[in-house]
C-alpha angles and dihedrals in degrees: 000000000000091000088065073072094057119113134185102286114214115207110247118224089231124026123248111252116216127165136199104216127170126167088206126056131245097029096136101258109134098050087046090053085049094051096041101038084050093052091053089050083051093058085060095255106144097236140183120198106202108213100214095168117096100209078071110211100144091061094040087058090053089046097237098148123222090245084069106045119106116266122250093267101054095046102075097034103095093216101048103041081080100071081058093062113120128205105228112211088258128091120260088003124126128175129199093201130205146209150187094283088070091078085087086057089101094061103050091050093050088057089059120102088220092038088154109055093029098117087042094063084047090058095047083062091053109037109074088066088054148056093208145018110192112189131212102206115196109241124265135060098282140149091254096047086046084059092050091049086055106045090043115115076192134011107197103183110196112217130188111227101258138114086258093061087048091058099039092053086055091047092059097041086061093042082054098051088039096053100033094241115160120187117198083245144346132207130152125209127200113249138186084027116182105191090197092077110080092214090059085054095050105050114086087047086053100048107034098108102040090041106038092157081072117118122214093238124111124192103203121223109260133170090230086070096065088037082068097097092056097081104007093237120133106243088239081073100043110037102019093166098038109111096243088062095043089050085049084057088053102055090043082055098053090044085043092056096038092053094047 
């Protein structure tokens, strides 16, 4: 069981940032943020996952419907966010949910003089009642994406194995450079893996050198994944032993090791 794993957790004065970005779709981010995020609440660790995109599909797994996700307004005021938070029907799991307002997101925050380091200041107000914010941030380079790179204690990117993730992680790596964005730290991981296609074997060997952020950790590609909106449940729940799960707690274990 992934609880025999489980240590003494010790509050930390400040939470641990860290962010799922992606600049492609369906890369399997959100479901990677819910799992991960819900093993941390299984440690014991009091965490909020901040759903950030507004196709909001991280809120929608832990059941925390629109009708109930802060307005615009108060979500980038740091002392306000807070009435939005949402108690998830699993223990030590909170969840900040979105909705499709938040496509205006981009505008409000370029309104704003610090329009930059806007979300940062909101997690500072959040960050002394939790161990950890995890952050869905919707796909694409974007201003709000750039807040949440900023703000990251670590930015883990899934990539599917294929010639368009390589491109797109360049892509961000230069966006990086270019915009003098630097993350506390920042890994990828390969997701939806399908070991039976040579070029998703071959992947990591080939890229070792040029992408030394990757991580060794693969998360196969497995219908219970996408099953995953049947019940609402995070895979880690449901099917704790399945190999999908055991790769997700992995991967916690690897982002757990590299923030302490």
């Amino acid at each position: 069981m992934m609880t025999s794993h489980s240590h003494p957790v010790q509050a930390n004065p400040m939470a641990e940032i860290i962010a799922l970005y992606s600049v492609k779709g369906g890369v399997g981010k959100t479901a990677s943020v819910v799992n991960l995020a819900a093993l941390s609440a299984l440690q014991g660790r009091k965490v909020l996952l901040w759903d950030l995109d507004p196709q909001g599909a991280a809120s929608w797994y832990l059941q925390a419907e629109p009708e109930f996700a802060p307005k615009l307004q108060q979500l980038l005021r740091a002392r306000s966010v807070a009435e939005g938070l949402r108690p998830t029907r699993h223990r030590n799991l909170m969840v900040l949910p979105s909705d499709q307002r938040y496509h205006d997101l981009e505008h409000r925050l370029a309104e704003k003089k610090d329009a930059g380091f806007r979300i940062a200041k909101v997690l500072d107000g959040l960050a002394e009642d939790f161990d950890e914010i995890w952050i869905d941030t919707p796909p694409g380079i974007s201003l709000l994406g750039d807040n949440v790179l900023r703000a990251a204690d670590l930015v883990l990117v899934p990539m599917v194995p294929t010639h368009l993730s390589e491109r797109t992680w360049f892509q961000l790596k230069t966006h990086l450079s270019q915009e003098k964005i630097r993350p506390g730290q920042l890994a990828g991981f390969l997701s939806m893996v399908d070991r039976r296609r040579s070029l998703h074997r071959d992947f990591i060997e080939q890229h070792q050198l040029d992408m030394p952020e990757l991580w060794d950790i693969e998360i196969p590609y497995a219908a219970v994944v996408e099953q995953m909106g049947d019940a609402q449940i995070p895979v880690v729940y449901s099917h704790a032993r399945h190999p999908v799960a055991q790769a997700y707690f992995q991967l916690w274990q690897r982002v757990d090791q590299t923030l302490k």
